[in-house]
N, C-alpha and C positions, 0 to 999 in steps of 0.2 A: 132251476135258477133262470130267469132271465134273462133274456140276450142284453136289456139293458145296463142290467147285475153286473153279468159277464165284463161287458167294455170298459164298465167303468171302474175294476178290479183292476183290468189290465192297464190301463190308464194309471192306476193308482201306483203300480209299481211300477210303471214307465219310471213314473217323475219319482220317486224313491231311489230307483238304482241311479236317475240321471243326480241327483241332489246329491247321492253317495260318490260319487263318481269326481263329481264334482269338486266337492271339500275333499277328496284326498289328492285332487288334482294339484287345489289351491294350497293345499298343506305341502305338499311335497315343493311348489313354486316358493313358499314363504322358507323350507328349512335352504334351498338350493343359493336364496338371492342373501339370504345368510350367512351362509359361506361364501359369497360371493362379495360383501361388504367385509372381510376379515381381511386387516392387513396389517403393513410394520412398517414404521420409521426409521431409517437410519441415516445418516450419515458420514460422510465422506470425505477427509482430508490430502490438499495435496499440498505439501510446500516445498518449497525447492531454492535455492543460495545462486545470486548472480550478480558478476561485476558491473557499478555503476557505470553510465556510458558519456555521462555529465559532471564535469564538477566546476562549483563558484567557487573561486579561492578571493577573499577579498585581503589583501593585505593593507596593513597599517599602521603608521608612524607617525608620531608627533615632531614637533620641532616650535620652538620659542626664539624670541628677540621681543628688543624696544625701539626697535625702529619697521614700521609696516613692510617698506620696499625692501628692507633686507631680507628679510623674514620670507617674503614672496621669493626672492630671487636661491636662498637657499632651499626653496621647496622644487624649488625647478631644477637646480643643480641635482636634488635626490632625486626624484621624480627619473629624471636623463637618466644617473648609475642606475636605478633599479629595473627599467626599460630594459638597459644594454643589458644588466647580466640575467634577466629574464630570456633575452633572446639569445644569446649566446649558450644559455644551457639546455635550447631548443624547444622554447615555446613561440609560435607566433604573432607577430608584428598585430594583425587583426585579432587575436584572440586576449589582448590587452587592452583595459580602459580607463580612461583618467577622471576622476571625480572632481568636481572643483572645492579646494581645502576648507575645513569649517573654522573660521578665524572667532578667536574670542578676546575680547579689550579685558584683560581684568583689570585697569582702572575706573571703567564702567558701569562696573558689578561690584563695588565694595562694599557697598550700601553701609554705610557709616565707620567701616572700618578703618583704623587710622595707619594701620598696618602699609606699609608698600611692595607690590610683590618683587620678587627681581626679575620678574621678565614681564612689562605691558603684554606683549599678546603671544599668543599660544595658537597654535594651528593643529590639526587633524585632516593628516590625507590619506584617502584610500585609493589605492592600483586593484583594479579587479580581474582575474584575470578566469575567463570564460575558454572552458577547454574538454575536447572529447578525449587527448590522449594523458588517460590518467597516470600510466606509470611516470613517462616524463613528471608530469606537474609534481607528483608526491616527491619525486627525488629530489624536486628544486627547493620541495618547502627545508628538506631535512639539510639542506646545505644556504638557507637564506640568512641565517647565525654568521656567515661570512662578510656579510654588508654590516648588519651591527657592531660587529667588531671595526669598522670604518665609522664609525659614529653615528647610525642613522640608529634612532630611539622606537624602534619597533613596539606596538602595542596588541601582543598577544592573546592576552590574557582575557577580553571584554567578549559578549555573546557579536558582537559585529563583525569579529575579524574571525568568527571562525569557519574551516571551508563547507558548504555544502554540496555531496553529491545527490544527483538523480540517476533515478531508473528510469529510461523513456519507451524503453521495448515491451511494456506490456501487451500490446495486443498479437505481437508476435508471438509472448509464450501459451496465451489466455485458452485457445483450442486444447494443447495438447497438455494443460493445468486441469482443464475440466474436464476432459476424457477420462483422465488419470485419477481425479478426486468421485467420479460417477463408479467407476471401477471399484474403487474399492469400498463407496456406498454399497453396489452389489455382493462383495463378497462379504461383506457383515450380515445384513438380508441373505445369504444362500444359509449362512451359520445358523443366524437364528431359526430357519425354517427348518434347517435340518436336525436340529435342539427339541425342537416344538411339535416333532413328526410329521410336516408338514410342506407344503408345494409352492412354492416360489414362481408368484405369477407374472403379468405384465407391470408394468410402472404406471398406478393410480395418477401421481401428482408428482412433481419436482420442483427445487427451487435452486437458485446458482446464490451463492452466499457474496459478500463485497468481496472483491479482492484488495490484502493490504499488502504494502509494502515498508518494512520498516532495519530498519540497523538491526546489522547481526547482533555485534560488542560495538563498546563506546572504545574500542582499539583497532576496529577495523569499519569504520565508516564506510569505508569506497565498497564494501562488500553487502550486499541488501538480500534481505531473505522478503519472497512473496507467499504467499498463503492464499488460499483460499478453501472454503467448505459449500460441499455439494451437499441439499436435503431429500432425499427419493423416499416417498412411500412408495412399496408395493403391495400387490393384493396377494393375497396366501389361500391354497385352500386342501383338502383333506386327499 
């Protein structure tokens, strides 16, 4: 044989074993970055119950006459008692505010009716009273039945007078909400991988979900439950 022969034999199975070499290199690279794309979604809840730190109490009462200036003057005179036993049962001077009353003619508004009402005009006033210390205010609302029993015609009942609290500390609890909802993101991810026979790797992707805040019960307003949901893939692998 040839020395030319010879080389070009050897040559031949150079590039044979490099080519074999090669695609098992490549093969094993493509089962590796395969396992290396396997992963799991879960999610993660944290919710937790906290006292509002805010409440609007708007209060309101009606009051009627047929003369304007009377009518005015007894709105002032309630106006004054509701102030004093506001602050007397220890809410403060600045955390009270007066609205100016919604006066209405109903001789104005009859539009053809021949009827006469017995009171020309009717008023709507509302006292708002803006306060951080809740248990006072709640205890004032449950004894304000004492002024009506004096004749002031409280209106209850309507979506305007009713109180609203707020939660304003959220970014206070928002850290140690999402530590706590990533947590147990992770120990869902450790279960399932441990189910699955399999390794529980780094965090692919994460996402922090809104945080809501909303009323426990329509019996305990001043009580707010916050929530929020953590979404973590991780990667998994054999």
């Amino acid at each position: 044989m040839s020395t030319d022969r010879v080389s070009a034999l050897i040559l031949g199975i150079s590039v044979f074993l490099g080519l074999s070499c090669l695609g098992y290199l490549m093969a094993n690279a493509a089962i590796d970055y395969k396992q290396y794309e396997r992963s799991v979604t879960v999610k993660g809840l944290s919710e937790r119950e906290y006292q509002a730190d805010i409440v609007i109490w708007p209060i309101q009462y009606s009051a009627a006459d047929n003369d304007l200036k009377s009518l005015y003057a007894s709105i002032d005179n309630n106006n004054g008692r509701i102030k004093a036993f506001l602050e007397k049962s220890g809410i403060a001077s600045d955390e009270i505010s007066l609205m100016s009353p919604d006066i209405t003619d109903k001789s104005a508004n009859q539009y053809g009716n021949s009827s006469r009402p017995e009171f020309r005009y009717t008023a709507l006033q509302t006292i708002t009273v803006y306060s951080q210390n809740i248990v006072v205010v709640r205890s004032v609302m449950s004894r304000l039945s004492e002024l009506g029993k004096e004749g002031i015609v409280f209106t209850g009942g309507n979506y305007g007078s009713q109180p609203e609290y707020l939660f304003t500390r959220l970014n206070d609890v928002k850290p140690e909400m999402i530590e706590e909802a990533t947590r147990k993101a992770r120990e869902v991810a450790e279960k399932f991988a441990t189910d699955s026979e399999s390794k529980l790797g780094k965090i692919k992707r994460a996402s922090q979900g809104q945080f809501s805040i909303s009323t426990r019960d329509r019996n305990n307003p001043h009580i707010k439950k916050v929530r929020v949901v953590s979404t973590v893939e991780y990667y998994l692998s054999d």
